[in-house]
C-alpha positions, 0 to 999 in steps of 0.5 A, spaced: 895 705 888 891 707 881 896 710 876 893 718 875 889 719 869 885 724 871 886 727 864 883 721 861 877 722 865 876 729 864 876 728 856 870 723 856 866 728 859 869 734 857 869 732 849 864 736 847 864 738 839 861 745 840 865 747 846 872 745 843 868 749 836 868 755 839 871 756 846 879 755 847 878 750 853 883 752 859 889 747 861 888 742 866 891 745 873 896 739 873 900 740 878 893 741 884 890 735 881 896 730 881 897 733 888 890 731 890 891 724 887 896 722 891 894 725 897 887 721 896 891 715 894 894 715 901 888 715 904 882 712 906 877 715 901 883 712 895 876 709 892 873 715 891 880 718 888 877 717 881 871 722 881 874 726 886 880 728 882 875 728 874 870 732 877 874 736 880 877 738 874 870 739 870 869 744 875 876 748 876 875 748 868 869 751 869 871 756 873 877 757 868 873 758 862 868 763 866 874 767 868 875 768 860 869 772 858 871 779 857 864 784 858 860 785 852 856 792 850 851 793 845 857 795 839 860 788 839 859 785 832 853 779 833 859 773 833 863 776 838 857 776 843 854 769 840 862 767 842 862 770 849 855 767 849 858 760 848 863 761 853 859 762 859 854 756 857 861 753 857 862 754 864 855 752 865 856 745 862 862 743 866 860 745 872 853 741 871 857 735 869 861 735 876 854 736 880 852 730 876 858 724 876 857 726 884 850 726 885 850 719 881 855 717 886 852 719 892 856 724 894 851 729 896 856 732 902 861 733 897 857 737 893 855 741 898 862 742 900 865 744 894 859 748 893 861 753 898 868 753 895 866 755 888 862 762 893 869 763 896 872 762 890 868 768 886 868 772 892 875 772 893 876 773 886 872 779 886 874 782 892 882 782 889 879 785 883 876 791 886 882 792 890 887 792 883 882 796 879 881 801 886 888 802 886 889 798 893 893 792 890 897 788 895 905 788 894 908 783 891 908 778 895 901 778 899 898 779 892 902 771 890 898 769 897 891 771 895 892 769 887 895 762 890 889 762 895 884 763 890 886 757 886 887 752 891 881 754 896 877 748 891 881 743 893 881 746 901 874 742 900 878 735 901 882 738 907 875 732 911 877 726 907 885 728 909 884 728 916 889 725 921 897 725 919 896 727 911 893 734 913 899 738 915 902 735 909 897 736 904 895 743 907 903 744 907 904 743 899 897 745 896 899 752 899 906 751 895 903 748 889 898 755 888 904 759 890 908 756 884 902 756 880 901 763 882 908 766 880 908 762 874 902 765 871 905 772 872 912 770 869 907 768 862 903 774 862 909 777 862 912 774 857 907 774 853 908 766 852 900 765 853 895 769 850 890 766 854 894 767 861 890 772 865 892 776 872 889 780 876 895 786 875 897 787 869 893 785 862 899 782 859 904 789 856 910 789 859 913 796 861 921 798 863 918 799 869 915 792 871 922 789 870 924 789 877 917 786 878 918 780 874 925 778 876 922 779 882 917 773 880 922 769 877 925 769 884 919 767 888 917 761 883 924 759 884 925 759 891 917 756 892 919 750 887 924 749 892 921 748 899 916 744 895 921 740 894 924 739 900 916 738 903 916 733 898 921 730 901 919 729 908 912 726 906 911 720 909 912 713 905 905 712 903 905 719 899 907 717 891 913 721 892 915 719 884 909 722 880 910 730 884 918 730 882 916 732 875 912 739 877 918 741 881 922 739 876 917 743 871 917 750 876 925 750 877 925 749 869 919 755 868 923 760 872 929 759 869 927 760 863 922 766 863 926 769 868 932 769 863 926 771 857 925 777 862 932 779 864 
């Protein structure tokens, strides 16, 4: 089994001194990547886990980093246009990367794929905003539901390679990994402990109002963490149990600590 170095693979095509200059390059979504990794690995595509898992990367970064261009007007001073500019050309950049490692791969079925993923992506993404901005937002628990499923549906593109035993469990922890991830982000804008961490509720001021909310947050991640672990648990032997064992531990850390920042 290949040790998991997708951010190593990541960084030769992503180290673009004009980007790192002038853009902040979103995080890598470990937790998704890791878990792909050792489903990939566990399967018959485990030759592929590599590309699969690098280009995967660029193209979730470039999805990420389109997702932090704020709008413009025409009062906007030149240098905050030219860094908004520089953003959405970065976002180009990395999804043209993942186009070209897997077009030089021969994987053109995969690129189709993940193509109608990204369209899935950004139509979900914009039918929740509407529905936030309209003041139709879904409750709680349903809102963690659509954000996790937005983060996840590029990985969904995967759900052919995995066919047979693994899907059930890999369909099974994708969804709980997105819903940690999901709780997480809401619990960190909340704290304001990144000022890059968006979220389709609030634009980061916590109100008195809001306490109750961001307890209730503290209490989904938590009790996502844990059936992730038992899911862990009960994967089959073939499954790298070891290298997710540290996610679990960092959502269960994560949600005890902000959740005692926000009480």
């Amino acid at each position: 089994m290949k040790p998991y170095c997708v951010p190593e693979k990541t960084e030769k095509y992503a180290g673009y001194d004009m980007i790192r200059k002038h853009t902040a390059i979103p995080a890598l979504p470990d937790a998704r990547l890791r878990l792909l990794h050792v489903f990939l690995e566990a399967s018959e595509s485990a030759g592929r886990s590599e590309v699969y898992g690098t280009v995967t990367a660029l193209l979730q970064t470039g999805l990420d980093i389109h997702d932090r261009v704020a709008p413009g007007d025409d009062s906007e001073e030149e240098q905050a246009m030219r860094t908004r500019q520089l953003k959405v050309l970065a976002g180009d950049y990395y999804s043209s990367r993942f186009y070209e490692l897997l077009a030089a791969a021969g994987e053109v079925g995969m690129i189709a794929e993940l193509s109608r993923a990204i369209a899935d992506v950004n139509r979900r993404k914009m039918e929740l905003y509407l529905r936030v901005q309209g003041g139709t937002a879904p409750e709680l628990r349903e809102y963690l539901d659509e954000v996790a499923g937005i983060k996840v549906r590029l990985f969904e593109g995967f759900d052919g390679l995995l066919e047979g035993p693994l899907l059930p469990h890999w369909q099974k922890l994708l969804k709980l990994v997105g819903l940690c991830e999901a709780a997480l982000e809401e619990l960190i804008v909340a704290t304001g402990s990144d000022q890059d961490a968006l979220s389709f509720r609030s634009d980061g001021q916590s109100t008195d109002g809001e306490a109750g909310t961001h307890t209730q947050w503290a209490e989904s991640l938590r009790a996502f963490a844990m059936q992730l672990e038992h899911a862990v648990a009960e994967l089959p032997s073939a499954v790298n149990r070891e290298l997710l064992h540290p996610l679990i531990e960092n959502f269960k850390t994560s949600a005890e600590l902000k959740g005692k920042v926000i009480g």
